[in-house]
C-alpha positions as CSV (number, residue, x, y, z in Angstrom):
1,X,7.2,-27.1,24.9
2,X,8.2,-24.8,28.0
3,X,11.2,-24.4,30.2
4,X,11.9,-25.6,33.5
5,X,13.0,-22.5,35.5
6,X,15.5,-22.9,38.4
7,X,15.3,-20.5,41.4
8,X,18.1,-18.6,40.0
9,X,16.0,-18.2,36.8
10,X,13.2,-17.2,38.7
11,X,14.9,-14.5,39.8
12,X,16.4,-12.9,37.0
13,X,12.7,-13.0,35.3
14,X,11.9,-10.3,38.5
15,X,14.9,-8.1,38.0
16,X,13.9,-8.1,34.0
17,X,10.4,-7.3,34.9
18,X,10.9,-5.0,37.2
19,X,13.5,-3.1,35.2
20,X,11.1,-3.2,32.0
21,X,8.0,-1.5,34.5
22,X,9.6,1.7,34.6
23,X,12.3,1.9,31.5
24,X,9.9,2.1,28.8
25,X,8.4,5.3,27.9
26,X,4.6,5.1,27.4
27,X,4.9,7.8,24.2
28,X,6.9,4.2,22.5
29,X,4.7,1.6,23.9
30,X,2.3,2.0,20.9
31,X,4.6,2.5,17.9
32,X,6.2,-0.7,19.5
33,X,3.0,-2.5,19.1
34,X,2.5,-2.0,15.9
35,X,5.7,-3.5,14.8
36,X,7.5,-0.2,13.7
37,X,11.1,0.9,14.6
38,X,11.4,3.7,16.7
39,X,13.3,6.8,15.5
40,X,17.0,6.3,15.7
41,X,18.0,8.4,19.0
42,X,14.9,6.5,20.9
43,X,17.0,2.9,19.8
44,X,20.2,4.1,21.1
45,X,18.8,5.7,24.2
46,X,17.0,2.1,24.9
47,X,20.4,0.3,24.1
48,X,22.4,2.6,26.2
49,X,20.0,2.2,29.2
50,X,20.6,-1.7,28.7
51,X,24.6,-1.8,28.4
52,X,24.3,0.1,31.6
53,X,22.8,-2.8,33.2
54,X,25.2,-5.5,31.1
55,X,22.6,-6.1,29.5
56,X,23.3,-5.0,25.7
57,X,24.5,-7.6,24.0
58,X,21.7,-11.0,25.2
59,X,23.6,-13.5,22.4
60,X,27.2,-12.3,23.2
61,X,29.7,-14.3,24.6
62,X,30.7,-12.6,28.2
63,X,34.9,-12.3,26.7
64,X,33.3,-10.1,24.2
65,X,31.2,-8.0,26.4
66,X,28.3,-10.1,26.2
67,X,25.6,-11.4,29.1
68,X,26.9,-15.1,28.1
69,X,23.3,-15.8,29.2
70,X,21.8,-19.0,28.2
71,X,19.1,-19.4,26.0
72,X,16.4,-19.9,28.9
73,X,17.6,-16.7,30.1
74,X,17.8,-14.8,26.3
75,X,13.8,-15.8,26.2
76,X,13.1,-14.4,29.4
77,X,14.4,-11.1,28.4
78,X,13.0,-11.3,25.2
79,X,9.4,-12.5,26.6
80,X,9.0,-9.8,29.3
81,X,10.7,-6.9,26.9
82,X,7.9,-8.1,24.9
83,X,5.1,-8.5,27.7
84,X,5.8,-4.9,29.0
85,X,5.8,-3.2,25.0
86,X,9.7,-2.7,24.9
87,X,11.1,-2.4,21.4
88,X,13.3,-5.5,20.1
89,X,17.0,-4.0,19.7
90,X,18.5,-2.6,16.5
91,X,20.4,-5.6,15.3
92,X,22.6,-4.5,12.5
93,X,25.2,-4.2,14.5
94,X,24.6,-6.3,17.5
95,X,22.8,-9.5,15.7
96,X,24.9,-9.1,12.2
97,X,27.9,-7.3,11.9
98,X,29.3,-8.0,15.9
99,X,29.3,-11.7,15.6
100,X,30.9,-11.4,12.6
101,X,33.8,-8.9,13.7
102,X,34.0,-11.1,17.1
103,X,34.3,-14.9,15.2
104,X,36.8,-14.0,12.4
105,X,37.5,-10.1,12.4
106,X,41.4,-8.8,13.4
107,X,41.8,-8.1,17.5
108,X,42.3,-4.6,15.9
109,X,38.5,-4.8,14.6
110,X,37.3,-6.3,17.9
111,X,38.9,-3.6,20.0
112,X,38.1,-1.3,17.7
113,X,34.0,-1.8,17.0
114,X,32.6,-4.3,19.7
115,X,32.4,-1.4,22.4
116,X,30.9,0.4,20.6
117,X,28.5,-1.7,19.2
118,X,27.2,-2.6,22.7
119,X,27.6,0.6,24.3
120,X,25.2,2.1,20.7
121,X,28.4,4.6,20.2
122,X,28.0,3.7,16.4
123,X,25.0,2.8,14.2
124,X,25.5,0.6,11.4
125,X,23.5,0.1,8.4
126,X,24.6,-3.0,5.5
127,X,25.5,-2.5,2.0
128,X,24.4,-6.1,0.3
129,X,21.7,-5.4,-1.8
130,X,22.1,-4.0,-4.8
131,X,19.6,-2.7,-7.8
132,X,20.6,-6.4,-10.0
133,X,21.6,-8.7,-7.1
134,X,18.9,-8.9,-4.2
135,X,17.8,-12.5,-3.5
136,X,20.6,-13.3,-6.2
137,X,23.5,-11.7,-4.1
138,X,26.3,-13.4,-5.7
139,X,25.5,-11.3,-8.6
140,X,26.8,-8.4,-6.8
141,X,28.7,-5.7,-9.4
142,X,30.6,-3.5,-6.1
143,X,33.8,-3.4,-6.9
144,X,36.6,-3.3,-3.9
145,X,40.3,-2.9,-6.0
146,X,43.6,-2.7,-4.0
147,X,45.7,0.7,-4.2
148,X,48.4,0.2,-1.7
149,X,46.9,0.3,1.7
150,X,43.1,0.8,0.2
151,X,40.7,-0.3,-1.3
152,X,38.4,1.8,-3.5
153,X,34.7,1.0,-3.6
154,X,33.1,1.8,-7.1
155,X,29.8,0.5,-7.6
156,X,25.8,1.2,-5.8
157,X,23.5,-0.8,-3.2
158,X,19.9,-0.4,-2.4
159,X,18.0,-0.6,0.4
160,X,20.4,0.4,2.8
161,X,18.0,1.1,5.7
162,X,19.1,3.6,8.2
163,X,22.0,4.6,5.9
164,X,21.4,8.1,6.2
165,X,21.6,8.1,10.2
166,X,24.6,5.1,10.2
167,X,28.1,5.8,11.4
168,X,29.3,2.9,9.8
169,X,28.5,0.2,7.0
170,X,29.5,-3.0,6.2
171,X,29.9,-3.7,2.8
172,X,30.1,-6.9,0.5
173,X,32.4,-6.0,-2.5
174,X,34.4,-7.8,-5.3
175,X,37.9,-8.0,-5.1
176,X,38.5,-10.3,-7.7
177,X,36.8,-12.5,-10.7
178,X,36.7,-16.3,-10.0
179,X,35.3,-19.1,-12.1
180,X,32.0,-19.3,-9.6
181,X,30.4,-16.0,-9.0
182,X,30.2,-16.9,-4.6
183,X,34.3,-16.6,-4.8
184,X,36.3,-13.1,-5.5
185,X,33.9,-11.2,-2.7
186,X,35.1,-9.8,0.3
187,X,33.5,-8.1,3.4
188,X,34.6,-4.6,4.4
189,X,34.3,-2.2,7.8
190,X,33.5,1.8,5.7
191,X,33.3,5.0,7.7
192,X,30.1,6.3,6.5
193,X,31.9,9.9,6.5
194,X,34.4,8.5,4.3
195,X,34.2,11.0,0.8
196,X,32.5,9.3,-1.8
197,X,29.5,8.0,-0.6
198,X,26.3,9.2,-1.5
199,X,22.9,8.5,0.1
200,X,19.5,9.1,-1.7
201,X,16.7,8.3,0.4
202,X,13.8,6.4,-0.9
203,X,10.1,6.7,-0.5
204,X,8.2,4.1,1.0
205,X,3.9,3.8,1.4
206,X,4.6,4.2,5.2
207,X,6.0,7.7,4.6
208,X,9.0,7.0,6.8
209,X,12.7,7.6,6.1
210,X,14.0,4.3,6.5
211,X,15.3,3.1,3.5
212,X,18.2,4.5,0.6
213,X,20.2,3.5,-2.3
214,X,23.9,4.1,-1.5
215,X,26.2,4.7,-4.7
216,X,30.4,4.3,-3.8
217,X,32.5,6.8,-5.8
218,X,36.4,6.2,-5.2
219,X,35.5,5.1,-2.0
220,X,38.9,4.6,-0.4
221,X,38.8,1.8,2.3
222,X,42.0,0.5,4.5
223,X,42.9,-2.7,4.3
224,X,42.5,-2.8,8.1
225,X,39.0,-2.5,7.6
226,X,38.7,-6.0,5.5
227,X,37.0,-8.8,8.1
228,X,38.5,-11.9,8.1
229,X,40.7,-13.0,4.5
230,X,40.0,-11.9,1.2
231,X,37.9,-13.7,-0.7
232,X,35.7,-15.1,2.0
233,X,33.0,-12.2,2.2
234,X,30.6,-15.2,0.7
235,X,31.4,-17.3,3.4
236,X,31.0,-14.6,6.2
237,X,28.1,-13.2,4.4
238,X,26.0,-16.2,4.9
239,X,26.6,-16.7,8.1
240,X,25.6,-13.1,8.6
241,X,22.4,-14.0,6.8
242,X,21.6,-17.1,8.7
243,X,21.9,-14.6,12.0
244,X,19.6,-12.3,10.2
245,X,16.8,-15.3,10.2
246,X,17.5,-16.3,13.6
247,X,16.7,-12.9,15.0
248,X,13.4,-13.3,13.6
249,X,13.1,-16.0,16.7
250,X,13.7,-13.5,19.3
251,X,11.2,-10.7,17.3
252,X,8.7,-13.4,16.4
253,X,8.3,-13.3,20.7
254,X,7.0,-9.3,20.2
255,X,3.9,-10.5,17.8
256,X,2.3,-10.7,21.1
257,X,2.3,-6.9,21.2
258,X,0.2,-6.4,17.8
259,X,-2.1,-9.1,19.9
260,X,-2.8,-6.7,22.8
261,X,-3.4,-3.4,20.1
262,X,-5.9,-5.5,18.3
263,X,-7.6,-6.6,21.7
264,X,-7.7,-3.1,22.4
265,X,-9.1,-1.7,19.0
266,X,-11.5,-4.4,18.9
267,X,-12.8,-3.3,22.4
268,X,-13.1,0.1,21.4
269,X,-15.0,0.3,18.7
270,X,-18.5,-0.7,18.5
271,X,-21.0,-1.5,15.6
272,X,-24.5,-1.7,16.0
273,X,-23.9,-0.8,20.1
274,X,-22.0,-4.2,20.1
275,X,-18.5,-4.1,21.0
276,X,-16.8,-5.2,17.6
277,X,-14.4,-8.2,20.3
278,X,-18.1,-9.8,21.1
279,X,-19.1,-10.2,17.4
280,X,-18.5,-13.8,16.4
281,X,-16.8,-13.2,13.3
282,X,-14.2,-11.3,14.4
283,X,-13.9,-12.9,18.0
284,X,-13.4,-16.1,16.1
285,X,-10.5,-14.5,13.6
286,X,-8.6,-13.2,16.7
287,X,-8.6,-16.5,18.3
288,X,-7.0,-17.9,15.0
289,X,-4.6,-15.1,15.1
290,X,-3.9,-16.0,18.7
291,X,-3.4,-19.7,18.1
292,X,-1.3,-18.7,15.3
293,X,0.8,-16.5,17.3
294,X,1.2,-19.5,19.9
295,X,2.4,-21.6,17.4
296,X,5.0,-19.8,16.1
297,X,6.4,-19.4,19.8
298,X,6.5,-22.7,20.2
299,X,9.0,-23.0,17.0
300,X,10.6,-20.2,19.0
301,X,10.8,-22.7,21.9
302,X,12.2,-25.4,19.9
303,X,15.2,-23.4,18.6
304,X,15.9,-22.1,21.8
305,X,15.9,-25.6,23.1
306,X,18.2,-26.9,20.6
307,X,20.7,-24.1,21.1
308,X,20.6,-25.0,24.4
309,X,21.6,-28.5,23.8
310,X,23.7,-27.7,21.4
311,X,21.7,-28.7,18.3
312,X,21.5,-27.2,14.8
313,X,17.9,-26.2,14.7
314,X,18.7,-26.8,10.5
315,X,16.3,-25.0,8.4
316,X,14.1,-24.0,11.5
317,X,15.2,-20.4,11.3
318,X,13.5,-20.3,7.6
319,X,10.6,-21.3,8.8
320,X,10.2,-19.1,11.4
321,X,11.2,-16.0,9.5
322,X,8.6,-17.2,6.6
323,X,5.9,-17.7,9.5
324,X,6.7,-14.3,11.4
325,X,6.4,-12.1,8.2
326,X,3.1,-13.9,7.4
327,X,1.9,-13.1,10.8
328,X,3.1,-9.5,10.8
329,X,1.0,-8.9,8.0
330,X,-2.2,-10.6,9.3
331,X,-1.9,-9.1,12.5
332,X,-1.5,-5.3,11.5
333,X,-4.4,-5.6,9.1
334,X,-6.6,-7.3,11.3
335,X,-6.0,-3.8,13.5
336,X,-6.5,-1.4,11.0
337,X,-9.7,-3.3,10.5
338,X,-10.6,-3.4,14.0
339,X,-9.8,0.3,14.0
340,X,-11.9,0.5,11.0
341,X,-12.2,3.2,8.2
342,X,-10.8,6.1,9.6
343,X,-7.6,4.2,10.5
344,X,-6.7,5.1,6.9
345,X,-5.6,8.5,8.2
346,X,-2.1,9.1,9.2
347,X,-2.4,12.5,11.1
348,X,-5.8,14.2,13.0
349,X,-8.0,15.3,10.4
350,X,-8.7,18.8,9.2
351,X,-11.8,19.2,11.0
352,X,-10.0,18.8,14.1
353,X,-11.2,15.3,15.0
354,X,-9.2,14.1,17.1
355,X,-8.1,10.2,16.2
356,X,-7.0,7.7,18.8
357,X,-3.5,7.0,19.5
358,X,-3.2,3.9,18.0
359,X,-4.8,4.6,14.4
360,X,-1.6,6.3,12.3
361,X,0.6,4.1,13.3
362,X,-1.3,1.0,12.9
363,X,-1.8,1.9,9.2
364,X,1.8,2.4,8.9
365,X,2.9,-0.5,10.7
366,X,0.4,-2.3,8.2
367,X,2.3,-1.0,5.4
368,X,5.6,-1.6,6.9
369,X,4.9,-4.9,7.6
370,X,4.6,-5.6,3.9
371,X,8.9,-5.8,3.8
372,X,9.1,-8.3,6.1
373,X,8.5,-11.1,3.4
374,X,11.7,-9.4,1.5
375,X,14.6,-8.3,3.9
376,X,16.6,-11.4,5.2
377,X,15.9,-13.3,2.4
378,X,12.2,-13.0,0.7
379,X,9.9,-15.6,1.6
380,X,10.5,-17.1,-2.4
381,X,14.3,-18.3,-0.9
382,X,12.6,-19.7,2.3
383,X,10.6,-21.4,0.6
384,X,13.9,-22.8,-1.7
385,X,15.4,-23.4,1.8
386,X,12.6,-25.2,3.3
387,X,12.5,-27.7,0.6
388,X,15.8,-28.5,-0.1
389,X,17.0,-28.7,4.0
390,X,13.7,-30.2,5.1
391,X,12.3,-32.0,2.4
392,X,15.1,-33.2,0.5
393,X,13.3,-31.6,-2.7
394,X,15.7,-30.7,-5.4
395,X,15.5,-27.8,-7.8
């Protein structure tokens, strides 16, 4: 499935590509490769250099300081970002929280946090998770009980990635107990300098700082800060979810990326004073990998096509975040292989050997690819997904 490009289209493909030949620093190009997230100031500066253009926010609407560019155009930017090693934007605040705030947030909350959002003057991070309610959310304990013009937070959440660098957090709470457990949750806008919040970091095999547990103590909230009505966090917090998935579509587009480090690796290295990309064993893996990558993009292709025709794309954006976590895996261990033992090491080695570029942070991005079958949604509730809206399969 491809696009027919207009002239207009055309165009704008040049002006990305030629803005993406010089905006990327080389130092990011292969950290970007192998799937990891570049350190927080590195994100901003990238989504500052894009709002600069208009260009930070792809999926807005243009009343809300988005592009208001169509889908055909969205996977242009995405494919030549991806082409030329340019990181996929932070989306906490731009793919999750800001369509949220925008759709049924206060004009107060819009004024207040779109700008910024765009412009990366804040960072937000998402306090869902919690240590008994992960894939089973509507378990959720947080507690969010009205004093007067507050609300105070009592309660903890875990993996609250990038909570220690965040600015602002929003946070799925109970405000009241309802017959079903989905009703009595609301979603609040927290200050992350606001006093009683706590953030412990925790250790992950990557050796990264990424990820925290967050515990609330007499967190006082305003009211102002609630999104939409009481009640309906559940409601918002789904659709929040559902945008999680789908911006697995656009990152699913950057697999090409681990492609070109494997190529590379592969290349490299030689074993018996055969270049380990002409052994047939491994040539015949990367084409699978290849293929497999294809694939996916064209699922891509079909969701973007349906958006643009104004189709729901139904349980399509499961799929694709199922595929793209299985793919992340494969793909970063069939670099470290290419790279072969030594890629083990995450720094230079004592000795003073001096390692290639590529070879710590392929074993990290191998380890961190090992979350991507659990954050938005483990692959167990795509698989739920999958058979109930596509198969018709009941539990």
């Amino acid at each position: 499935m491809e696009f027919e490009l207009d002239p207009a289209d055309l165009a704008f493909r040049e002006e990305v590509r030629d803005f993406f030949a010089t905006g990327i620093p080389p130092e990011w190009r292969t950290r970007v490769r192998a799937g990891l997230r570049l350190h927080p100031e590195e994100l901003i500066a990238y989504q500052k250099s894009l709002a600069e253009r208009g260009w930070g926010a792809p999926t807005w609407p243009v009343e809300y300081g988005g592009t208001g560019w169509s889908p055909i155009r969205q996977y242009i930017f995405w494919t030549e970002a991806a082409a030329a090693d340019a990181p996929a934007q932070f989306h906490q605040g731009l793919e999750l929280i800001g369509p949220i705030i925008f759709t049924y947030g206060s004009q107060a909350l819009k004024d207040r946090y779109l700008p910024g959002i765009i412009n990366a003057d804040d960072w937000w991070c998402q306090g869902y998770s919690e240590p008994n309610a992960g894939s089973d959310l509507a378990s959720l304990r947080t507690r969010a009980v009205r004093e007067g013009d507050d609300y105070v937070l009592n309660g903890q959440k875990a993996w609250t990635s990038y909570g220690h660098v965040a600015s602002h957090c929003f946070v799925l709470a109970r405000t009241s107990d309802e017959p079903k457990r989905q009703q009595g949750i609301s979603l609040l806008l927290m200050d992350m300098k606001t006093p009683g919040i706590t953030i412990r970091p925790v250790a992950t095999m990557d050796e990264k700082h990424h990820t925290n547990e967050m515990f609330l103590d007499d967190v006082r909230v305003p009211v102002a800060q609630l999104v939409g009505e009481e009640g309906r966090g559940w409601e918002y917090g789904k659709v929040l979810l559902d945008r999680e998935r789908m911006v697995t579509a656009s990152v699913a587009i950057f697999l090409v990326q681990t492609v070109k480090g494997i190529r590379e690796a592969a290349t490299r290295r030689t074993i018996g004073g055969v270049p380990l990309i002409d052994k047939p064993g491994f040539k015949a893996k990367l084409a699978q990998y290849e293929i497999e990558v294809i694939a996916l993009q064209t699922m891509v292709l079909k969701v973007m096509a349906d958006a643009a025709a104004g189709v729901d794309s139904g349980p399509l954006g499961s799929m694709i975040k199922l595929r793209w976590s299985q793919l992340s895996q494969a793909g970063t261990a069939l670099w470290v292989g290419a790279l072969g033992p030594q890629a083990a090491h995450f720094a230079p080695l004592d000795n003073g050997y001096a390692l290639p570029a590529d070879m710590p942070y392929a074993m990290q991005g191998a380890l961190y690819a090992r979350v991507t079958s659990i954050y938005g949604g483990s692959s167990e509730i795509q698989h739920n997904i999958i058979a109930q809206r596509a198969l018709g399969l009941k539990g």
